[in-house]
C-alpha positions as CSV (number, residue, x, y, z in Angstrom):
1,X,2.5,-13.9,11.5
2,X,1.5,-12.5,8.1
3,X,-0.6,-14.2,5.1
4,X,1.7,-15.2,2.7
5,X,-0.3,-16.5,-0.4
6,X,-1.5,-12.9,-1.6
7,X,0.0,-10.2,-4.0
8,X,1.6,-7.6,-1.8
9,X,2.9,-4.3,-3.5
10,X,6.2,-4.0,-3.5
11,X,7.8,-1.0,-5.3
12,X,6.6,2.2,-7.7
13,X,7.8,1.3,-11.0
14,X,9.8,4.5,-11.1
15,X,12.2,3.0,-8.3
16,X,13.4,0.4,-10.2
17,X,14.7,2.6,-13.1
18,X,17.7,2.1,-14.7
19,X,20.5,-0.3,-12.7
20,X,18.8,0.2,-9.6
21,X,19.2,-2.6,-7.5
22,X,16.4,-2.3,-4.8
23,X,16.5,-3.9,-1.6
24,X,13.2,-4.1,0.7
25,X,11.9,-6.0,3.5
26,X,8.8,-8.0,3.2
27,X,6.7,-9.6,5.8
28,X,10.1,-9.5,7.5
29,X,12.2,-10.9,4.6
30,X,14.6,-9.6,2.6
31,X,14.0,-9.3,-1.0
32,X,15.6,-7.7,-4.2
33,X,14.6,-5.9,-7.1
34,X,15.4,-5.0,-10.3
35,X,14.3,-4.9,-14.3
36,X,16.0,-7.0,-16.6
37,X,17.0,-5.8,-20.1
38,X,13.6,-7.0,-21.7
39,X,11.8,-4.6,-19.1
40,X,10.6,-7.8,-16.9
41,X,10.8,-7.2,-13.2
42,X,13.0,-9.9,-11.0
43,X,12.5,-10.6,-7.7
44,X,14.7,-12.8,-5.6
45,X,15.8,-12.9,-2.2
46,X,18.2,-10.2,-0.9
47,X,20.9,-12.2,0.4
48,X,24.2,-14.0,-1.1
49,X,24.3,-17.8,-0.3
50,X,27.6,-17.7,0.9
51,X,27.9,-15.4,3.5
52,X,25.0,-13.7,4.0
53,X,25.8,-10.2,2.2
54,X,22.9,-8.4,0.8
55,X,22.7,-8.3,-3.0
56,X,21.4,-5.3,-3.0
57,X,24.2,-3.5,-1.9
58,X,26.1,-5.3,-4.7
59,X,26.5,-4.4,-8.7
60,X,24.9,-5.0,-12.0
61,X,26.7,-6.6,-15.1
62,X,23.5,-6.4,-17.5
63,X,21.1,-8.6,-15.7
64,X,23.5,-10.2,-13.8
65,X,24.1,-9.4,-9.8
66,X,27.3,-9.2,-8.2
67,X,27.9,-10.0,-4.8
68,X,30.4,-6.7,-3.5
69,X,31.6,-9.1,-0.9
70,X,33.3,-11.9,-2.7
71,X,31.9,-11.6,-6.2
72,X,29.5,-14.3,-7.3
73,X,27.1,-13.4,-9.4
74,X,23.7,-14.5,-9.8
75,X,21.2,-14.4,-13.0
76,X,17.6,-13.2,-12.4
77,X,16.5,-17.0,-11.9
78,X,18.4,-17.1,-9.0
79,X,21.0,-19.5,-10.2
80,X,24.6,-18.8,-9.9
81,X,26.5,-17.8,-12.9
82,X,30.1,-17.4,-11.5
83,X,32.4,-18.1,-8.3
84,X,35.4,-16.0,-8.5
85,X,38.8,-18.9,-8.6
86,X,36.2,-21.7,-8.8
87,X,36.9,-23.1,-12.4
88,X,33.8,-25.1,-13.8
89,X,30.3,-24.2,-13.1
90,X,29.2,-23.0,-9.8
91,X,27.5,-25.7,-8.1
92,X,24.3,-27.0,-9.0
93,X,22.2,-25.9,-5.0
94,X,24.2,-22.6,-5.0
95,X,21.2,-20.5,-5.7
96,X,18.9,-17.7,-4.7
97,X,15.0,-18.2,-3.9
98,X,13.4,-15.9,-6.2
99,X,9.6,-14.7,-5.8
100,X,6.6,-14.4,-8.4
101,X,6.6,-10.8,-9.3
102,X,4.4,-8.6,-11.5
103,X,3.3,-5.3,-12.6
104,X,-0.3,-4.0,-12.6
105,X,-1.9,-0.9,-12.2
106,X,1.4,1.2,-12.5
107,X,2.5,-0.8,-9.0
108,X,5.1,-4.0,-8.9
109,X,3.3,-6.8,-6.8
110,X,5.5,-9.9,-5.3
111,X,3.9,-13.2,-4.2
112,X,5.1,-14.5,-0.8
113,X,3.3,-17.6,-0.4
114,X,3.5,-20.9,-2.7
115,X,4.9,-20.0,-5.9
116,X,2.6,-22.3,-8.1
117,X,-0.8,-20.5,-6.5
118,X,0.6,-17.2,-7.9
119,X,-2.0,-15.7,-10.2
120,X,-2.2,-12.2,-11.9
121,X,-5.8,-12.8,-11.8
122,X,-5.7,-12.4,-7.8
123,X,-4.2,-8.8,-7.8
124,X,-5.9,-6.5,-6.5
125,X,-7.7,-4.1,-8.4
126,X,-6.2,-1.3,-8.8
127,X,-7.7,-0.3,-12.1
128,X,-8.5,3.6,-11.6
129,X,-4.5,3.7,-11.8
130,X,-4.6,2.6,-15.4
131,X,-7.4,4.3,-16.5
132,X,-7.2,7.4,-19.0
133,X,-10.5,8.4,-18.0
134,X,-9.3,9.0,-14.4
135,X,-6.2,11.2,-13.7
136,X,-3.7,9.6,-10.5
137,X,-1.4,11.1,-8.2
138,X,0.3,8.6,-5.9
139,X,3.4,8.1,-3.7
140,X,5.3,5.4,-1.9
141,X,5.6,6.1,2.3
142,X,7.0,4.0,5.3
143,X,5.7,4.0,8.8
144,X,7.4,3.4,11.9
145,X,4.3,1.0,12.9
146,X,2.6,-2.5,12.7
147,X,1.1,-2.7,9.5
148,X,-2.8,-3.4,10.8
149,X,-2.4,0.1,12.7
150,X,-2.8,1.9,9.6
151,X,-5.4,-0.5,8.0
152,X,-7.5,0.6,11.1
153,X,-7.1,4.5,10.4
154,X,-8.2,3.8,6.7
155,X,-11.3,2.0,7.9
156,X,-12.7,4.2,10.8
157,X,-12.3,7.9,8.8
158,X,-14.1,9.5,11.6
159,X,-10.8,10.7,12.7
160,X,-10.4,13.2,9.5
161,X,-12.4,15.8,12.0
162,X,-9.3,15.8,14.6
163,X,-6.1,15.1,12.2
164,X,-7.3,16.2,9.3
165,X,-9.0,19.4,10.4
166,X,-7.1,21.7,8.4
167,X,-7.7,19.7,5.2
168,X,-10.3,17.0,4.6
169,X,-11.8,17.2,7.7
170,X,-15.3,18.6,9.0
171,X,-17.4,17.6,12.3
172,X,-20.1,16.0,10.1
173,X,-17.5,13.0,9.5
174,X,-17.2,12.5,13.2
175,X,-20.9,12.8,14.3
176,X,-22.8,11.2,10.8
177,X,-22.8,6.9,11.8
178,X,-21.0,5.3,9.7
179,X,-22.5,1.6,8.9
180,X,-20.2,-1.8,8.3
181,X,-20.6,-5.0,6.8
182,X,-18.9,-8.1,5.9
183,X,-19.6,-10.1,3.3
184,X,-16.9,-12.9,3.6
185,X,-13.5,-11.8,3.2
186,X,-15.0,-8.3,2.8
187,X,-15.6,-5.5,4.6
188,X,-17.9,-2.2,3.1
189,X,-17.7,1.0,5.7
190,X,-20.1,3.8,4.5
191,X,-20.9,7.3,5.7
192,X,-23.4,9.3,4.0
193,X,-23.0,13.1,5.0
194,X,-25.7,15.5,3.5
195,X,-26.0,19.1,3.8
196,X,-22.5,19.4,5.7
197,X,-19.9,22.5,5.3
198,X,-17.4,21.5,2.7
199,X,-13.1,20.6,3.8
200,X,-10.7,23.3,3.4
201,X,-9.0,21.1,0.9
202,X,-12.2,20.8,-1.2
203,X,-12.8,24.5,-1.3
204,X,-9.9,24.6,-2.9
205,X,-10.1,22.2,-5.6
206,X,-13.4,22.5,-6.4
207,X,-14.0,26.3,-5.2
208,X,-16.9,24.4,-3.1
209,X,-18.5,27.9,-0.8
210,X,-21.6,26.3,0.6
211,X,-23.3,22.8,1.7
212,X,-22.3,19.9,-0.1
213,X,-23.8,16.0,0.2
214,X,-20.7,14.2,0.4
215,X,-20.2,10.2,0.4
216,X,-17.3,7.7,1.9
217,X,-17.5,3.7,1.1
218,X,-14.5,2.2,2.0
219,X,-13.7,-1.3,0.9
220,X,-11.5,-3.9,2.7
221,X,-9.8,-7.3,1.0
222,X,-7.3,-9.2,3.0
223,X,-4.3,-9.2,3.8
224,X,-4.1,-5.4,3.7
225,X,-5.8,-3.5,0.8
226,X,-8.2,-0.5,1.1
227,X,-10.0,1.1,-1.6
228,X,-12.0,4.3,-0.6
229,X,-14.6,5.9,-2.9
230,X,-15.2,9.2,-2.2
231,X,-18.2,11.5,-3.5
232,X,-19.3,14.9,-3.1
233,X,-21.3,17.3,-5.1
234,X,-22.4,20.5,-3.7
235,X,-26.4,19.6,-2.3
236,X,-28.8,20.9,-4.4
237,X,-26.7,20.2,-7.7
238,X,-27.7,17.9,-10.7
239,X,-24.8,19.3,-12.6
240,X,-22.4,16.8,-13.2
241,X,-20.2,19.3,-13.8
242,X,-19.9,21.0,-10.3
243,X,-19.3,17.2,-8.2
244,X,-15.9,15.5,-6.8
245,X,-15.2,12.4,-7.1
246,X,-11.6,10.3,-6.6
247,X,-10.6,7.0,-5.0
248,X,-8.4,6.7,-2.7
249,X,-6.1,2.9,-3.3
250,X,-4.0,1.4,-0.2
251,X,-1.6,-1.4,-0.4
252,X,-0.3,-1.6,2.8
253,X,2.8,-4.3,3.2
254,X,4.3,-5.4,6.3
255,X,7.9,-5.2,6.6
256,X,8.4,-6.3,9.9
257,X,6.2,-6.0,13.0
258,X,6.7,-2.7,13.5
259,X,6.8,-1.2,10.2
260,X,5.4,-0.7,7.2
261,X,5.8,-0.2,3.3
262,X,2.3,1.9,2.5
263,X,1.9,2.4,-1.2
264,X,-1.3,4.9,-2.4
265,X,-2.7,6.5,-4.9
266,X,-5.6,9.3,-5.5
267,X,-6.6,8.9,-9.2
268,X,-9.8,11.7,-9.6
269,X,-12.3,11.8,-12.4
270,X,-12.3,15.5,-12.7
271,X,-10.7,18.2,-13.7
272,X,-7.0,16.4,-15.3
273,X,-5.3,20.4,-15.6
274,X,-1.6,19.9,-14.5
275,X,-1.9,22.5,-11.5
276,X,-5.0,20.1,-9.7
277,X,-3.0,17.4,-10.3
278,X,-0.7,18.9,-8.4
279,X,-2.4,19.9,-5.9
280,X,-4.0,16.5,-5.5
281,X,-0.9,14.9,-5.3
282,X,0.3,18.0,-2.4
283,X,-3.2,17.6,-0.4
284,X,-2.9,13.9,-0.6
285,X,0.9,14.0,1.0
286,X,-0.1,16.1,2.8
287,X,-3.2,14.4,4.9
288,X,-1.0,10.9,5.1
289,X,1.7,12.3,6.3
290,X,-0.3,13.8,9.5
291,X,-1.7,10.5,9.2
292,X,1.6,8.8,9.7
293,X,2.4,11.0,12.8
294,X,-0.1,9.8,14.6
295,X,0.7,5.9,13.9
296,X,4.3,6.3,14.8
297,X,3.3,8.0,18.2
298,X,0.9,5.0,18.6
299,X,3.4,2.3,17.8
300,X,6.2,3.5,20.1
301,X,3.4,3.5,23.1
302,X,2.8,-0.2,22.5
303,X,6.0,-1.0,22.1
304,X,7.3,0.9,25.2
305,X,4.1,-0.6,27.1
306,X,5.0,-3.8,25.5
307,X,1.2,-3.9,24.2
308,X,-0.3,-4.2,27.3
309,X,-2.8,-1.7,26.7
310,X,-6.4,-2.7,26.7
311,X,-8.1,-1.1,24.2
312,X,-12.4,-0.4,24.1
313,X,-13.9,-0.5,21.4
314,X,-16.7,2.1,19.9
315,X,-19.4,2.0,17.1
316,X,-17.3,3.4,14.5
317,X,-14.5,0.7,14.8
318,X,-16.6,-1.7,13.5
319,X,-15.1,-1.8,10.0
320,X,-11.6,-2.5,11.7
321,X,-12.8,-4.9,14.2
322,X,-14.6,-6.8,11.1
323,X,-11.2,-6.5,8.7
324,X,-8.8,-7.8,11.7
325,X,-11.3,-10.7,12.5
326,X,-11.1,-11.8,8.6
327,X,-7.4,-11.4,8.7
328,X,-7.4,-14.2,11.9
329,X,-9.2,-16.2,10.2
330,X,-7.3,-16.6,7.1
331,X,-4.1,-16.7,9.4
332,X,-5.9,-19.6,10.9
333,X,-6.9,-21.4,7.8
334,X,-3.2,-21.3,7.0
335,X,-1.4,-22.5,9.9
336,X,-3.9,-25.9,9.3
């Protein structure tokens, strides 16, 4: 089951350049994509009415789809425009379900839930991404794993000492306590690491040699979003100069129960030269995709085992524990 009145990200603008028609699974739906000629993004669902082909793998006529298995086309509301050798108008119920869909914070959103409770206002906020005091790198990913798997490796970052040793990772991140809280639907994890031997990956971005006080909050909202605010500054330092600072934005979608559409971005307050963009954008890949290793291997062992596996629970999965609980709830509240 999935919570279906909430903005879910859905594409990186880029992919819907041009006459792309993109197809995706959502909360185990399928759903097309495209921009119209006025630069508006349309969302309907990806399957012909007649037979069940996927639009997607159809054709565009301007903003018009066409089915490649018998030709009717569609306009971005959904409605039929044309049967081929049907004079007259299509029929008035031959029609596609289309979705609210928008685009904020450089990232296309669609609305599964109730179409009138759709409000921009509810999106989450993303604003670093469109900010042109902060400089972003980001990427779209998919994961062969249930969706809530990777929402508990964003919460508990104690992990960064064993995956991510040869990047972001140090001991201090394992052995410093983290503390969690929920206030409502949220949940705040924080770690506050002082005096602790700087990441390979910061050493090079920053050129960091020496002790730094360094700072994680992470910040859940349901279904699935995870902001991460990240500090460090070498200790000792008042110079605002010499510290490192960057967010780290999730949107994590379900496609079906076993995998998952993972949009991020890293958007940094410092330094905006083209060559530590890049290498933002490198490191960042770099540390999700070891990230993504691990969650695959953890997905096919409950799936093989079925997920009879009994898990025990420690001090740092508190944050998780907290964001899954909120997630039942809701699920509850909307089942009645």
């Amino acid at each position: 089951m999935y919570l279906r009145n909430y903005w879910y990200a859905v594409a990186m603008p880029s992919e819907l350049d041009g006459d792309a028609l993109l197809g995706r699974w959502i909360l185990g739906e399928p759903v097309l994509l495209y921009r119209t000629a006025d630069g508006s993004v349309a969302a309907m669902r990806d399957v012909c009415p007649h037979r069940s082909a996927r639009l997607s793998a159809g054709e565009r006529d301007g903003d018009i789809v066409r089915c490649l298995y018998h030709g009717l086309e569609f306009g971005p509301d959904g409605v039929c425009t044309r049967v081929p050798a049907q004079g007259g108008a299509p029929p008035t119920g031959l029609r596609v379900a289309t979705y609210p869909v928008c685009e904020k914070w450089r990232v296309v959103w669609v609305w599964m839930g109730a179409a009138e409770d759709a409000d921009e206002a509810l999106v989450p906020d993303f604003h670093w991404n469109d900010d042109p005091d902060w400089y972003p790198v980001g990427d779209y990913m998919h994961l062969d794993c249930h969706y809530q798997l990777l929402a508990d490796n964003l919460m508990d970052l104690s992990h960064e000492a064993y995956v991510h040793r040869g990047t972001i990772g140090t001991d201090d991140v394992s052995e410093t306590p983290s503390t969690a809280e929920r206030d409502g639907e949220k949940v705040v994890v924080e770690r506050i690491m002082p005096g602790c031997p700087a990441p390979p990956f910061y050493q090079k971005l920053k050129g960091y040699d020496g002790q730094i006080d360094r700072m994680h909050r992470i910040i859940f909202r349901p279904p699935s979003t995870i902001v991460i605010e990240s500090k460090s500054t070498p200790t000792g330092s008042n110079d605002p100069d010499d510290g490192l600072e960057y967010r780290v934005l999730c949107a994590i979608t379900p496609e079906t129960d076993t995998t998952t559409h993972f949009f991020w971005a890293v958007p940094r307050n410092f330094n905006p030269e083209q060559p530590v963009t890049e290498m933002m954008y490198q490191g960042s890949k770099a540390v999700f995709e070891e990230d993504i290793d691990v969650l695959n291997r953890q997905q096919e062992v409950l799936t093989r085992m079925d997920g009879a596996v009994g898990w025990q629970n420690i001090h740092s999965d508190a944050g998780a524990v907290y964001a899954r609980r909120v997630v039942d709830e809701l699920l509850a509240a909307e089942a009645g």
